[in-house]
N, C-alpha and C positions, 0 to 999 in steps of 0.2 A: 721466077727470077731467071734472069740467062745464065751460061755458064761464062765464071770471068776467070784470067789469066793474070797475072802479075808478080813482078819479083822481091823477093823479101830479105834482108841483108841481114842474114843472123851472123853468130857468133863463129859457125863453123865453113863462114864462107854464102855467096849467094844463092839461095835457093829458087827457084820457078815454080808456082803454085797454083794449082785451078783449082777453083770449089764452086758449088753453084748453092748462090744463096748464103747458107751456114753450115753448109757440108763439104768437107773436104774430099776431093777426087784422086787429089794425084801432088806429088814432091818431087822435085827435080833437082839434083844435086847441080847442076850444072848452070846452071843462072839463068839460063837460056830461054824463054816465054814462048820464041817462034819453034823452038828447039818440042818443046812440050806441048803445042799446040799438034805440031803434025806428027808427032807421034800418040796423041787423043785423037786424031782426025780431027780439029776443032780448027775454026778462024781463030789467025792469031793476030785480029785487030785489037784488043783490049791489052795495054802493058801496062795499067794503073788499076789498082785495087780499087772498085763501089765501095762505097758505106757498107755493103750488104755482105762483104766477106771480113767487117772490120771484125766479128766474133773469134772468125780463126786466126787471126794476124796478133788477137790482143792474148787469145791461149797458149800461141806460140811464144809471144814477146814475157807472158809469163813464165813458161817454163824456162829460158834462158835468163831470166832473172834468180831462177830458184824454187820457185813452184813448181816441184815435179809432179802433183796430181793434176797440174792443170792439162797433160794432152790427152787423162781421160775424159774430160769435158768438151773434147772436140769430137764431135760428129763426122763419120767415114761413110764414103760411098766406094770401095774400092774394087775397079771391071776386073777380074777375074773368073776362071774355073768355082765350081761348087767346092771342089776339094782345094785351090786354093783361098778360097775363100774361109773354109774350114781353118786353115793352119791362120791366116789372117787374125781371126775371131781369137784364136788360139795363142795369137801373141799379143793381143790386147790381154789379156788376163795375169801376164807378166808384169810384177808390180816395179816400179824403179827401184832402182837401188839392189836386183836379184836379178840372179841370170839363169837361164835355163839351157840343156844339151838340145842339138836336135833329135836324138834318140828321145828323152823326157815330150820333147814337143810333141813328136810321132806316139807315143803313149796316150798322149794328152788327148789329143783327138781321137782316140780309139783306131789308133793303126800303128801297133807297134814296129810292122816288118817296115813300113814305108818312111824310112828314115830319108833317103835320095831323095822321094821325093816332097818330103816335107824340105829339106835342102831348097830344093830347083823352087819350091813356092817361097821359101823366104827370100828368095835371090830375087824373085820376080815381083815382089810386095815394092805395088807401086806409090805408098805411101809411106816411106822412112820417116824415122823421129816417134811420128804419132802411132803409127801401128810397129813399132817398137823390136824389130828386127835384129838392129844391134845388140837385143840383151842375150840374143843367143851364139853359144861358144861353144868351142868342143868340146864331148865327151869328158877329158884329158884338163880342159881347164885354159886352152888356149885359144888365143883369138885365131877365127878362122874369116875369110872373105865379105866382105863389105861393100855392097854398090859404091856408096857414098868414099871409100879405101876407109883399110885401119887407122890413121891417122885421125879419121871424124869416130870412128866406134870407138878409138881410147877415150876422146874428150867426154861423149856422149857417155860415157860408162863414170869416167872419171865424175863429172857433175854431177852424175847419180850417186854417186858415194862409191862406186866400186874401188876397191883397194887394187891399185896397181901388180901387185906384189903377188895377190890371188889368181890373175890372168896370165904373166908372161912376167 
């Protein structure tokens, strides 16, 4: 199957999404299809989603309906480093509705001292929402930096049940 492009109008604004097939590649906060094409190095002739990426469009469209297990049902192909690919794996296992420190994270994967850079890997997780990035916050309990801004990590927190009043 090719790799296709297309943009998705959720709930926290329009996203831009390539998957190839039924695997999801890459999330783009910014709406932008040609935007995320050349920054995959990929042709950005395709701006309507195949039939063939209808699996991740409908796990998405569940999860903002309220099914919050459904983006562990989406399949990830996400280009990164080894290690971050590790902390990656490492926030999949973050179940909704709980959050984790990036000290805990850097634990998680057997590298306690590598907090920074388990940091700079979740910064650079090119697949937000579904490899679940937002659920991590500081040490302290506060919201710390967000690709997507704070503004999307509250709602995305809030929808998972996170109690406002626990964060900030």
């Amino acid at each position: 199957m090719p790799l296709t492009l297309g943009r998705y109008d959720s709930p926290i604004g329009p996203l831009a999404i390539a998957t190839d097939d039924d695997i999801l590649l890459a999330i783009d906060f910014n709406g932008d299809v040609k935007s995320l094409a050349r920054r995959l190095s990929l042709p950005d002739t395709a701006d309507a989603f195949p039939h063939a990426a209808r699996p991740v469009l409908d796990r998405l469209e569940a999860y903002f309906a309220g099914d919050l297990a459904a983006l562990d049902q989406i399949a990830v192909r996400p280009a990164g480093t080894p290690f971050q690919r590790r902390v990656w794996d490492a926030l999949r296992t973050i179940r909704a509705g709980t959050t984790s420190s990036y000290r805990d994270l850097a634990a998680c994967i057997g590298s306690p001292s590598a907090v920074r850079a388990v940091g700079a890997a979740n910064g650079a997780n090119p697949i937000p929402i579904v490899v679940p990035c937002h659920r991590v916050i500081g040490t302290n309990g506060a919201l710390v930096g967000y690709g997507g801004g704070l503004d999307r990590k509250r709602w995305l927190l809030a929808h998972e049940g996170i109690v406002a009043g626990r964060l900030w």
